[in-house]
C-alpha positions as CSV (number, residue, x, y, z in Angstrom):
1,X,12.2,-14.1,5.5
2,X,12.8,-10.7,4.1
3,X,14.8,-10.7,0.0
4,X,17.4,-7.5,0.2
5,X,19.0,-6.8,-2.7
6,X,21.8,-4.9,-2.6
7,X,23.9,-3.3,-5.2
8,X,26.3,-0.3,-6.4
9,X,26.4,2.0,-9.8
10,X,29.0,4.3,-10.4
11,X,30.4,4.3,-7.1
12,X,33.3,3.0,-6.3
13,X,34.9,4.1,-3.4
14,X,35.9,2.4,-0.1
15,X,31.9,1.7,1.5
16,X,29.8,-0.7,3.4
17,X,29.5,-4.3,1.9
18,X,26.1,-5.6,0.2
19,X,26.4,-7.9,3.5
20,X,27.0,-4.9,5.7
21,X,23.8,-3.3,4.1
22,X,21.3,-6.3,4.2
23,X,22.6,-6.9,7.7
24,X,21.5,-3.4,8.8
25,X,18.3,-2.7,6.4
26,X,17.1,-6.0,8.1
27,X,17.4,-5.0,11.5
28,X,15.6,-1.8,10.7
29,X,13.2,-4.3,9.0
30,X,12.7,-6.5,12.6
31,X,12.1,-3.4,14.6
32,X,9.0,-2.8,12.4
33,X,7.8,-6.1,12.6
34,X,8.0,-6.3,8.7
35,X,8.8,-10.0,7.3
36,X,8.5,-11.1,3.8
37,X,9.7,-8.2,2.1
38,X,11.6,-7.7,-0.9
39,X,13.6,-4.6,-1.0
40,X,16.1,-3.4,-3.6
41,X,18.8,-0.8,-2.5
42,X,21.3,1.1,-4.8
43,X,24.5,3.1,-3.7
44,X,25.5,5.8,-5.8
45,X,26.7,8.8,-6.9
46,X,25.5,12.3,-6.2
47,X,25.3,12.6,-10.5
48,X,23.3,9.2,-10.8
49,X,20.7,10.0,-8.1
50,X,20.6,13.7,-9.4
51,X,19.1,12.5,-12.5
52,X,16.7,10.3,-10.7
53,X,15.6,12.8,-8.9
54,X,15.1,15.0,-11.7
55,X,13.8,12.5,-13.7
56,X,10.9,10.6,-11.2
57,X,10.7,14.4,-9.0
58,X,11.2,16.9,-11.0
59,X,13.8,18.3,-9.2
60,X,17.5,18.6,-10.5
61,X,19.6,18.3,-7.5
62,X,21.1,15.8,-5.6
63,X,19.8,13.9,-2.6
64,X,20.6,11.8,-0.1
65,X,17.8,9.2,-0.3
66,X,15.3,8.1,-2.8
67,X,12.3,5.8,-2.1
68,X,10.2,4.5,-5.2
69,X,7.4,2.2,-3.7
70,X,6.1,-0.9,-6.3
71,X,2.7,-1.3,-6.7
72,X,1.9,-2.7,-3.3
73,X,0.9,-6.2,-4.5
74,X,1.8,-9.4,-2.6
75,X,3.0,-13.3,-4.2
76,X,3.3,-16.0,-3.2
77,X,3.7,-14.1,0.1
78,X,6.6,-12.1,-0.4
79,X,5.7,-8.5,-0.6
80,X,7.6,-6.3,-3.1
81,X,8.1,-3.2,-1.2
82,X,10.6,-1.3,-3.8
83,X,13.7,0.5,-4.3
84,X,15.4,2.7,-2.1
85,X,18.6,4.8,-3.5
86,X,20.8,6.4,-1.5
87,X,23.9,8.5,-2.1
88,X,26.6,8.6,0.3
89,X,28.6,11.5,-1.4
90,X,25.2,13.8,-0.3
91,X,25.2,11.5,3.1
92,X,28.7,12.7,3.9
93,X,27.5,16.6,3.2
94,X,24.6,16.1,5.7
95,X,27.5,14.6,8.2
96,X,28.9,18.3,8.0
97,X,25.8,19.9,7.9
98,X,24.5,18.9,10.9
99,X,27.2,17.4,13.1
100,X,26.7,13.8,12.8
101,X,28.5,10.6,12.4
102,X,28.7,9.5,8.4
103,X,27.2,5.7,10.2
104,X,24.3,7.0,12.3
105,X,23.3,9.7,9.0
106,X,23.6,6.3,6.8
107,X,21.8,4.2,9.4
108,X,18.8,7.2,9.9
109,X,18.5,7.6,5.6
110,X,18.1,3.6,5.4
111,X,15.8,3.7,8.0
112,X,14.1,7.1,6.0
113,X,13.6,5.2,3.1
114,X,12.2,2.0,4.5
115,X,9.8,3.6,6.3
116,X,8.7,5.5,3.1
117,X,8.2,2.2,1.5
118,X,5.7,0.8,4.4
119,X,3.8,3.7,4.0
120,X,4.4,6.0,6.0
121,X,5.1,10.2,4.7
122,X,6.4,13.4,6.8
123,X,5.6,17.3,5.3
124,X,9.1,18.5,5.8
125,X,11.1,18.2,8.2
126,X,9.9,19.3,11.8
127,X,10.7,16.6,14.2
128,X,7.3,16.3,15.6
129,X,6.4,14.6,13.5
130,X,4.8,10.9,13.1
131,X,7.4,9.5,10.8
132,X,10.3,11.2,11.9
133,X,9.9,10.9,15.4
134,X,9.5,6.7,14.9
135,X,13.1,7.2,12.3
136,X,14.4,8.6,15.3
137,X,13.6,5.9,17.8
138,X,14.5,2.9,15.5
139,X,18.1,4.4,15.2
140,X,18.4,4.8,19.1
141,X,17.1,1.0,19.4
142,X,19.5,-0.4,16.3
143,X,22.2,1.9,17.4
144,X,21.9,0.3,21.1
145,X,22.0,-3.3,19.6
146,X,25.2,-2.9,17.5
């Protein structure tokens, strides 16, 4: 059984529950077969994740999505996979950006970051790619089952 951990730092505006959001990052988790894991997700501001950015990347600007992966050590079977951030101020400027519903952009970051966190890495952001093109199917499959 996967641990998700949900919660919210200076954000406060009308959003998805912590339910809502361990509902969904665990059917992303089923469609990769991934059980055990313990996963920590924060919602916040474009401001907050700007300085995490800055401060882990070195890169002072917002983002939509931030995945920090733990040391990759197991106990007691549960495997602690890390922290994914995510901003839905910069989610609802990609919604604009490229033409897209705020709830599939949300759903495809989540999905972004977990797949991050099991390992896997893209070199920008050409969809041919390994990681990207597995992002896409997972949202086609969850989107299908909702």
């Amino acid at each position: 059984m996967n641990s998700i951990d949900v919660s919210f730092i200076d954000y406060e505006e009308d959003f998805y529950s912590e339910e809502e959001i361990q509902k969904l990052s665990e059917k992303v988790l089923r469609q990769l077969g991934i059980d055990n894991w313990e996963l920590s997700i924060l919602i916040t501001s474009s401001a907050y994740i700007q300085e995490l950015n800055k401060n882990y990347r070195g890169i002072d600007a917002a983002t939509d999505v931030l995945s920090f992966e733990q040391e990759r050590f197991f106990s007691s079977d549960i495997y602690y996979a890390g922290d994914l951030v995510l901003s839905p101020a910069e989610i609802k400027q990609n919604t604009v950006e490229f033409g897209v519903e705020f709830d599939d952009e949300f759903l495809r970051l989540l999905i972004h970051g977990i797949l991050h966190l099991s390992g896997m890495s893209h070199k920008g952001y050409e969809p041919d790619q390994e990681m990207l093109i597995k992002q896409e199917e997972i949202l086609t499959k969850i989107k299908g089952n909702i």
